[in-house]
C-alpha positions in Angstrom: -177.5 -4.6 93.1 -174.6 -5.7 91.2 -175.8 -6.7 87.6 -174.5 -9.2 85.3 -173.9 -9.4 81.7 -174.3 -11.8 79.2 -172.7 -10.8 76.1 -173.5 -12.7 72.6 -170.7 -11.4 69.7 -171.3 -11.5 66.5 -168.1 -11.2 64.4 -168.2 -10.2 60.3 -165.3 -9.3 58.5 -166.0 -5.7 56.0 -163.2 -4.6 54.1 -160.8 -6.4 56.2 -161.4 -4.9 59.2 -163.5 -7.2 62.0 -167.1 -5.7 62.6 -168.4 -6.8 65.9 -172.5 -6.3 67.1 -172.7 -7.4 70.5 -176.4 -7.9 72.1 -176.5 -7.6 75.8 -179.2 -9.4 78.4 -178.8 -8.3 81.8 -180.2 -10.8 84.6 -183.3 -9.8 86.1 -183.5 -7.9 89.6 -185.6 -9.8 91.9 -188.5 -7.4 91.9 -188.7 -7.6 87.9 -188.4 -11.5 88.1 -191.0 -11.5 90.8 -193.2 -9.2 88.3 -192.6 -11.2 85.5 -194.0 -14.1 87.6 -197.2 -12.4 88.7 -197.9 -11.9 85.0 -197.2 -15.8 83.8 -194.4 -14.4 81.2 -191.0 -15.5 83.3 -190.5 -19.1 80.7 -191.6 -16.4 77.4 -189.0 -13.9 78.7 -186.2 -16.9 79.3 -186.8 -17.7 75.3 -187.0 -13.9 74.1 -183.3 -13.4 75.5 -182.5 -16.7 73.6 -181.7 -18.6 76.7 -178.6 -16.9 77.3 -178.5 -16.4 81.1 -179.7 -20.1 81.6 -176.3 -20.3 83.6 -177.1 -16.9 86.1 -180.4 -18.5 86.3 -179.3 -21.8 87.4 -176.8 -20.3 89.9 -179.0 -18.3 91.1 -181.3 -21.0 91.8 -178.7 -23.8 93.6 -176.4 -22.1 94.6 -178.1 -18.1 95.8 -181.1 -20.6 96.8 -183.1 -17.6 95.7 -186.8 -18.5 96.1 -188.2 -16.3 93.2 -185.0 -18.1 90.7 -186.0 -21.0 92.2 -189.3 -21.1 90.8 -188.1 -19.6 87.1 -185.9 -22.5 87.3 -188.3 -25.5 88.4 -190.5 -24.3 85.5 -188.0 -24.0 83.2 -187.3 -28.6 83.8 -190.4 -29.0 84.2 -191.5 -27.5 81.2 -188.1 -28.3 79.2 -187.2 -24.1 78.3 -184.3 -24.1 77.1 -182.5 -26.9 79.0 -183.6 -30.5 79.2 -187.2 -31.5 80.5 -187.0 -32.9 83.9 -190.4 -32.7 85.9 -189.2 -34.4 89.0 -186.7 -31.8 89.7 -189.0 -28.9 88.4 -191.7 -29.5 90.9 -188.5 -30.2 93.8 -187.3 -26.4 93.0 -191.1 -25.0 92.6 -191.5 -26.7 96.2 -188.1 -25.2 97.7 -189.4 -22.0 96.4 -192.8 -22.7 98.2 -191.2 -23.7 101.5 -189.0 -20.4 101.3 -192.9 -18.7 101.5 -193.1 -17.4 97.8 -196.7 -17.3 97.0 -196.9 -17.6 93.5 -194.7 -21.1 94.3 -197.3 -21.9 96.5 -200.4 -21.1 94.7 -198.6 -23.0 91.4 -198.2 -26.4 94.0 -202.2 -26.0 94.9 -203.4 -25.3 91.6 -201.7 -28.6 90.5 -202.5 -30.6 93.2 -205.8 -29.3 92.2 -206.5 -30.0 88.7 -204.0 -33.1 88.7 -201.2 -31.2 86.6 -197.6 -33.3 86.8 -199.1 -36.0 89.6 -202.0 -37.4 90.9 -204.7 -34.7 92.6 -204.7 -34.5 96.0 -207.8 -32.4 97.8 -206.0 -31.8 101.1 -202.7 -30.8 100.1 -204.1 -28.4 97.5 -205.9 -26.8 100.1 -202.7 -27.0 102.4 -200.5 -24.4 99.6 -203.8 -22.8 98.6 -204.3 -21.9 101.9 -200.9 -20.3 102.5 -200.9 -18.6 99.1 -204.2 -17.0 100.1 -202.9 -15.4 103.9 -199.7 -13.9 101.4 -202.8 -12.0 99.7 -202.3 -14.4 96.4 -205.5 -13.3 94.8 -205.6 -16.6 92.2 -205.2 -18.3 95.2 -208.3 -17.2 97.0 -210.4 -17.5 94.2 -209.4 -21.3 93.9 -209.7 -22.0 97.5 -213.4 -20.1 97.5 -214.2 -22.3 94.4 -213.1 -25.4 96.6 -214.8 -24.2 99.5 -217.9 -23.5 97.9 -217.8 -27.0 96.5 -217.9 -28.8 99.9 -214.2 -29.4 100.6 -212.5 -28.1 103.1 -212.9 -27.2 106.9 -215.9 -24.7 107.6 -213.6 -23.3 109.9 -211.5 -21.8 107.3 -214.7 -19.9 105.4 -214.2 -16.5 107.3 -210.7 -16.5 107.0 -211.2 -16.4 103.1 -214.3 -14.5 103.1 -212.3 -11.6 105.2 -209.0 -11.7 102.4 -211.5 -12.0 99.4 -213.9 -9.4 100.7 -210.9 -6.9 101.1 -209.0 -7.7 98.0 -208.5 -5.0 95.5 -208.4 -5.1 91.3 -209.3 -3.3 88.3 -210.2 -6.4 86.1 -213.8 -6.2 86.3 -213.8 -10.2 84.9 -211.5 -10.8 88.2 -214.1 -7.8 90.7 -217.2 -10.5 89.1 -215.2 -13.7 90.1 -214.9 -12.6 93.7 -218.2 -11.0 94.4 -219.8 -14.7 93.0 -217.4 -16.3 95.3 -218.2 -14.4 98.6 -222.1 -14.4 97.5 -221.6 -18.4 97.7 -219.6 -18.6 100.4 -221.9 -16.2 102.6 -224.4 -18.8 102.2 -222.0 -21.5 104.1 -221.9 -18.7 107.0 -224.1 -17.7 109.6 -225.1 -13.7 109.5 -222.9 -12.7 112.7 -220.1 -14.7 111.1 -220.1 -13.0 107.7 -220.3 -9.9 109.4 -217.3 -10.2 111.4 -215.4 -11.3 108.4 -216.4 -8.1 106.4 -215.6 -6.2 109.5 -212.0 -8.3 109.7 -212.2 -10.3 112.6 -210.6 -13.2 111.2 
C-alpha cells in the first residue's frame, strides 16, 4: 500500500547554520484505522499526531469514499476534532460508512438511535443498524440488541438469530463472558426449549 507522509519542520538557526527536526505521521492502513476503531481511540489518535493528516483523512473520506475514513471523519464533525463541529454532516458520513456495511458504523447509528445521542430515539431504526451490526458478528452490538430484546421490543422472531451469534461469540473479558451469559439466560426465557436448542445448535 502506498503510504503517505506528512512532514512538520521545525527550523532553528545554531551557529549560523539552519538546524532542522522534522516529525513524521504516516496515514493509517485500513486494517490499523479499522483497529483503532474497534478500540474507541481513532478521535484520541487524530489529536496525538496533532491533527496533521486532517487533509489525507478528509480525502480519503470524499473523495476514496473509504467506509472505515468515512467514519473517522463523521466523528471527527461531529465531535469538532480538530476541524469545525458540524453534527449534521458527521452523522451523513457515519451513515455512508454504515450503508457501505461497516459494523462499527452501524452499531454507532443504533446505539444512538438508542440512547437518543445527536437526535431524537427511535426504537425501530435502532434495532434496524443493531440488527445488521449483530449478523457482521459486532459483539457491542448483540449485547445492545439482547438488552432491547429482553426488554420487550423487537420481533420475537429475531430472538434465535441473536441467541445463536451471542451463544457462539468468543472473548477474554470476563466483565464482557458475564454480560452475554445474563443476556442469553434472559433471552432463553422468551424461547421455547426446542427453539433455544436449535439456536445453540446454529440453526438460525
Amino acid at each position: 500500500m502506498r503510504l503517505l507522509w506528512t512532514i512538520l519542520f521545525v527550523f532553528g538557526v545554531n551557529q549560523g547554520v539552519n538546524a532542522q527536526e522534522l516529525r513524521a505521521v504516516q496515514i493509517y492502513s485500513d486494517n490499523q484505522l479499522l483497529d483503532l476503531i474497534k478500540e474507541n481511540k481513532h478521535l484520541s489518535q487524530v489529536v496525538i499526531d496533532e491533527c496533521q493528516l486532517v487533509q489525507d483523512i478528509e480525502a480519503r473520506a470524499v473523495k476514496a469514499k473509504m467506509p472505515s475514513y468515512q467514519f473517522l471523519w463523521g466523528d471527527m464533525l461531529a465531535y469538532g476534532v480538530c476541524i469545525k463541529k458540524d453534527i449534521p454532516l458527521g452523522l451523513h458520513y457515519m451513515k455512508l460508512a454504515a450503508d457501505q456495511g461497516l459494523a462499527e458504523g452501524l452499531e454507532q447509528l443504533g446505539r444512538y438511535y438508542h440512547v437518543g445521542k445527536f437526535m431524537q430515539p427511535d426504537m425501530a431504526k435502532a434495532i434496524v443498524y443493531l440488527r445488521e451490526a449483530s449478523n457482521l458478528a459486532n459483539l457491542k452490538a448483540q449485547l445492545r440488541l439482547a438488552k432491547i430484546y429482553n426488554q420487550g421490543h423487537g420481533s420475537p422472531l429475531d430472538y434465535p438469530s441473536l441467541y445463536s451469534q451471542l451463544h457462539n461469540a468468543v472473548t477474554d473479558d470476563k466483565s464482557t463472558y458475564k454480560q452475554i451469559s445474563q443476556a442469553l439466560s434472559k433471552l432463553a426465557e422468551k424461547m421455547p426449549e426446542h427453539v433455544v436448542l436449535a439456536a445453540k445448535a446454529g440453526k438460525y
